[in-house]
N, C-alpha and C positions, 0 to 999 in steps of 0.2 A: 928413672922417670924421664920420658923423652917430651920434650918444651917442642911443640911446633910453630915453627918460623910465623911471626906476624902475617897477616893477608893469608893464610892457608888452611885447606879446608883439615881437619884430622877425623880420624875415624878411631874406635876403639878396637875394630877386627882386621885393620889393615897397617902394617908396618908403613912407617913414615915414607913418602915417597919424596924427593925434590922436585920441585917444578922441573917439567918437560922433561922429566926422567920416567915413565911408568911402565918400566920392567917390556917384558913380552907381551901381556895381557892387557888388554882393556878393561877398566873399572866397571864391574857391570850393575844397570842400572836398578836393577832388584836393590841392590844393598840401600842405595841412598835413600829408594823409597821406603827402608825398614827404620830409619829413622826415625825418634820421638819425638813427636810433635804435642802441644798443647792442645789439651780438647776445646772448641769452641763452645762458647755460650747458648745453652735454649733458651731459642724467643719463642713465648707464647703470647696468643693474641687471647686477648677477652673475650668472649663470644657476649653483643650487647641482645637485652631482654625484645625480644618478640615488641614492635609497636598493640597501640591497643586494638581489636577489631575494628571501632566506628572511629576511627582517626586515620587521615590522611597526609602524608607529608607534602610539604609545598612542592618538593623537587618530584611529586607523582601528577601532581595536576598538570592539565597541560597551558601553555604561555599566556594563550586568547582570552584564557577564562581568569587567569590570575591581572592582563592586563583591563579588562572589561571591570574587574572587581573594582582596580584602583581608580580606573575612569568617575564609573559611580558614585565613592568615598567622595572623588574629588568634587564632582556635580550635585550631591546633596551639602558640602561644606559651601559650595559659592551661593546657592538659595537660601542656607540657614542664614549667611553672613548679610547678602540683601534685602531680607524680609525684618533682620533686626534695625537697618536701617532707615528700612522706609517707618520703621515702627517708631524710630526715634526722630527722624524728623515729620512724623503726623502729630506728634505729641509738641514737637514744640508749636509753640504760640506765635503766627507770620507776624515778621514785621512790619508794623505801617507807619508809614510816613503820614502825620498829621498837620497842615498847615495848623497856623492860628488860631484856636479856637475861639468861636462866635459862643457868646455870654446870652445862654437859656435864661428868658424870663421866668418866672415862679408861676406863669397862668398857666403855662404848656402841660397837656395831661400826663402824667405818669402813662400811660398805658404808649407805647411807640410801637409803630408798623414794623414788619421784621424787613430790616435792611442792612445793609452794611454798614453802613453810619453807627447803627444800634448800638455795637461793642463802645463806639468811641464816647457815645453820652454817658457810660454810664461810670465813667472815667474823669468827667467832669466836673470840678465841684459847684455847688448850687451859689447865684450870684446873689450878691447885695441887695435888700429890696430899691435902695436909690436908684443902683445900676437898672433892674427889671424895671423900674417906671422907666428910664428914659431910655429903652434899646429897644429894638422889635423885634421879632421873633426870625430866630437864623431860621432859611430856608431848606436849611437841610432836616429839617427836623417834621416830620409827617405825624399829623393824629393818627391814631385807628381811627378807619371810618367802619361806622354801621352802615347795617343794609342802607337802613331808608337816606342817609346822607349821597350814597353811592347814586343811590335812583335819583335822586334829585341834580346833584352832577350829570347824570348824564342825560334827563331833561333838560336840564338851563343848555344844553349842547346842544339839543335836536333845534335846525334848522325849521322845523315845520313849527315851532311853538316860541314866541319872544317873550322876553321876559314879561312879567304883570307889570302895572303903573307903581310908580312909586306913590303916587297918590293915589286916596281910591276915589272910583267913579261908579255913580249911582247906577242902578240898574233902573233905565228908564221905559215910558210904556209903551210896546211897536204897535206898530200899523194892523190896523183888521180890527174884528170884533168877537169875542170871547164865547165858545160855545157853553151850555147851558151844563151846568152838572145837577147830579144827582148823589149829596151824601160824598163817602170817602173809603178809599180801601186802607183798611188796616193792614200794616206789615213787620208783622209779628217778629219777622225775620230781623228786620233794619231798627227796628223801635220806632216807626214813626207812621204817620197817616198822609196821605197824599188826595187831590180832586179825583173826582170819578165823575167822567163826562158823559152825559147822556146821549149826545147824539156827534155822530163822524166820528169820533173814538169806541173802538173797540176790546173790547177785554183779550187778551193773547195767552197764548203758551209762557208763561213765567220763565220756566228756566234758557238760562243759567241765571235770571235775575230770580226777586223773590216777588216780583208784581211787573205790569208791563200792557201797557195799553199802545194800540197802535191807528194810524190813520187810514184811511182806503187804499187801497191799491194806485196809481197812477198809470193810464195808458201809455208805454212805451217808456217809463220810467220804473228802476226797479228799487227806487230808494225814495221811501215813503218816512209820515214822521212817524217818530217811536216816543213814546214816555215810560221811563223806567225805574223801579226803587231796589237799592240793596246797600249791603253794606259797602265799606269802599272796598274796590278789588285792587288796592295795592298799598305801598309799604308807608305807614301813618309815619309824617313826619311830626316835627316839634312843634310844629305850629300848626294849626289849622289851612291857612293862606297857603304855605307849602304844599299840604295834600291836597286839596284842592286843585293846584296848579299843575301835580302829576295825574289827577284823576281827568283834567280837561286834556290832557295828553292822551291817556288813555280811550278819552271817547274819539278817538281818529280813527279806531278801530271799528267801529262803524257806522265810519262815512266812507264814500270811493277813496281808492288809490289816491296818493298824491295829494290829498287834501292836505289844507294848510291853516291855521288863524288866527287869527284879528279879535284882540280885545274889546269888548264895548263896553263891559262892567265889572270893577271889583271893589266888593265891598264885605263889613264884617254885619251880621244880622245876627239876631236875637228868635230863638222860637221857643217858645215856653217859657221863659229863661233860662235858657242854652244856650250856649255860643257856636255861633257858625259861622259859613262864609260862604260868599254865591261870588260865582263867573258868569258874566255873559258875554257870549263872543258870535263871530261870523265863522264862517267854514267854506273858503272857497275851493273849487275842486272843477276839472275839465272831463265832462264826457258825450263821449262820440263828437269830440274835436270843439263843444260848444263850454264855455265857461259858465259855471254854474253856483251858487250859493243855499248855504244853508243857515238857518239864525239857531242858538242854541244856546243851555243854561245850566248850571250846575249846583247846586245847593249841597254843602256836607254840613250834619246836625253833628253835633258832639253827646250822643243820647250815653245814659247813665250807665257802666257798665258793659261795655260794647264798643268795637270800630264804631266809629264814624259814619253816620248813615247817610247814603249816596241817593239824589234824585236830580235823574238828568230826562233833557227832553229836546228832542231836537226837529227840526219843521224844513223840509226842502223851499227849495222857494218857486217849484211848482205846484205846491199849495200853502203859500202865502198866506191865505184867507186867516188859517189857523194859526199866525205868528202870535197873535194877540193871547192864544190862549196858555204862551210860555210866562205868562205874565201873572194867570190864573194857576199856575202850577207853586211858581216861588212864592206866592203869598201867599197857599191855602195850605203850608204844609203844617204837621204837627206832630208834636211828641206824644209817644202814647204812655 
């Protein structure tokens, strides 16, 4: 058995050679490639299953649309996240800062105007009756007003009407002489009966009243007198005196422009036994540049069942003559 020298190649069909000794011939290269070699390893690869038809993989889409997708994600989570916000703070309760609170007397009505204040009373606790006698009423604190409180506010404001007397003043008897009547019209309408004048008084078109007599004509004047009955054409207050004093407001509506007036009588009367109340005033007014007056009367009956029945009557004072006869109107009236 021949051992070949460490570092060298041996073959099994070739006699030993020593290095840089190789005979005549050249080692030829067939032999070494017939050499055994170790078979290499098969790598198989898996073949993975077909995707499904309607499924598409992300790395198939193209960039735009997968970047547009996460844009959107992103813009409906910043609205979801705002909207729960503004949700939570609409629900909290604002803070308010309350000075001091002013101590509600016990007369003040339960019913309050809606205002901002409103939350805070009702946070309040209710005072001491000792305290409510001796305190007055905080200013922040508004009744509900009704209509007819509202209308009378914003009469006692009209410029054109001053307040009535604190006293009252008789209604006394003007100048002239009282035309002749005949009998009374029934006004079925107002519950009451009023004069019916025979002569210079005329019977008239009623509406919009429910009766209505009126004067002659006047040359070159277009405001003649009228006597009228109906119920009252506005908001009955709590008192009689009250409505009355919006109903004398109301007959400015026909007198001229600008007209303005002057009390001469307020008092409380009796017709039937009913309670009532009469106004008598003046009506001053400027036309075609000349100052002019009118005298005039109001009567509201408190009839059974009904407004208030209204009888007004008013007299220019170019015809004067007939002032006498607002005299014959307020005393003749009556309940039917």
């Amino acid at each position: 058995m021949v051992i070949a020298p460490e570092n060298h190649a041996s073959c099994r069909t070739l006699p030993f050679v020593s290095p840089g000794d190789y005979g005549t011939k050249a080692v030829p290269t067939y032999v070494a490639a017939e050499a055994e070699t170790t078979p290499l390893p098969k790598i198989t690869i898996p073949e993975l299953p077909p995707p499904p038809p309607s499924s598409k993989n992300l790395g198939d889409l193209p960039m735009r649309l997968v970047y547009r997708t996460v844009a959107g994600v992103v813009v409906v989570a910043a609205v979801a996240v705002l909207a729960a916000a503004v949700v939570v703070t609409r629900d909290e309760p604002p803070t308010r800062q309350v000075a001091a609170p002013s101590i509600v007397p016990s007369t003040v009505p339960t019913t309050v105007a809606t205002t901002a204040a409103a939350p805070v009373l009702t946070t309040l606790a209710p005072p001491s009756p000792s305290a409510a006698a001796t305190l007055s009423p905080s200013p922040t604190v508004v009744a509900s007003a009704s209509p007819g409180s509202t209308a009378l506010a914003a009469g006692l404001a009209d410029p054109r009407v001053p307040a009535l007397p604190v006293v009252e003043e008789k209604f006394g008897k003007l100048a002239g002489r009282s035309a002749p009547t005949r009998g009374a019209i029934k006004d079925e309408r107002s519950g009451v009966s009023i004069p019916r004048f025979s002569k210079e008084w005329q019977l008239a078109k009623a509406s919009p009243f429910a009766s209505r007599q009126l004067l002659a004509k006047v040359k070159g004047s277009a405001y003649r007198g009228m006597l009228v009955s109906c119920p009252v054409p506005i908001e009955v207050q709590e008192s009689l005196r009250d409505t009355a004093f919006l109903a004398a407001r109301w007959t400015l509506n026909h007198h001229p422009a600008g007209a303005t007036i002057e009390w001469t009588a307020s008092q409380a009367i009796t017709v039937d036994e009913r309670p009532g109340w009469l106004l008598g005033y003046e009506v001053t007014y400027t036309l075609r540049g000349d100052k002019r007056r009118s005298m005039a009367a109001i009567a509201l009956v408190d009839v059974p069942e009904a407004k208030p029945a209204l009888v007004f009557v008013t007299v220019p004072d170019t015809q004067k003559k007939r002032w006498r006869d607002i005299n014959t109107v307020m005393s003749g009236i009556k309940v039917l």
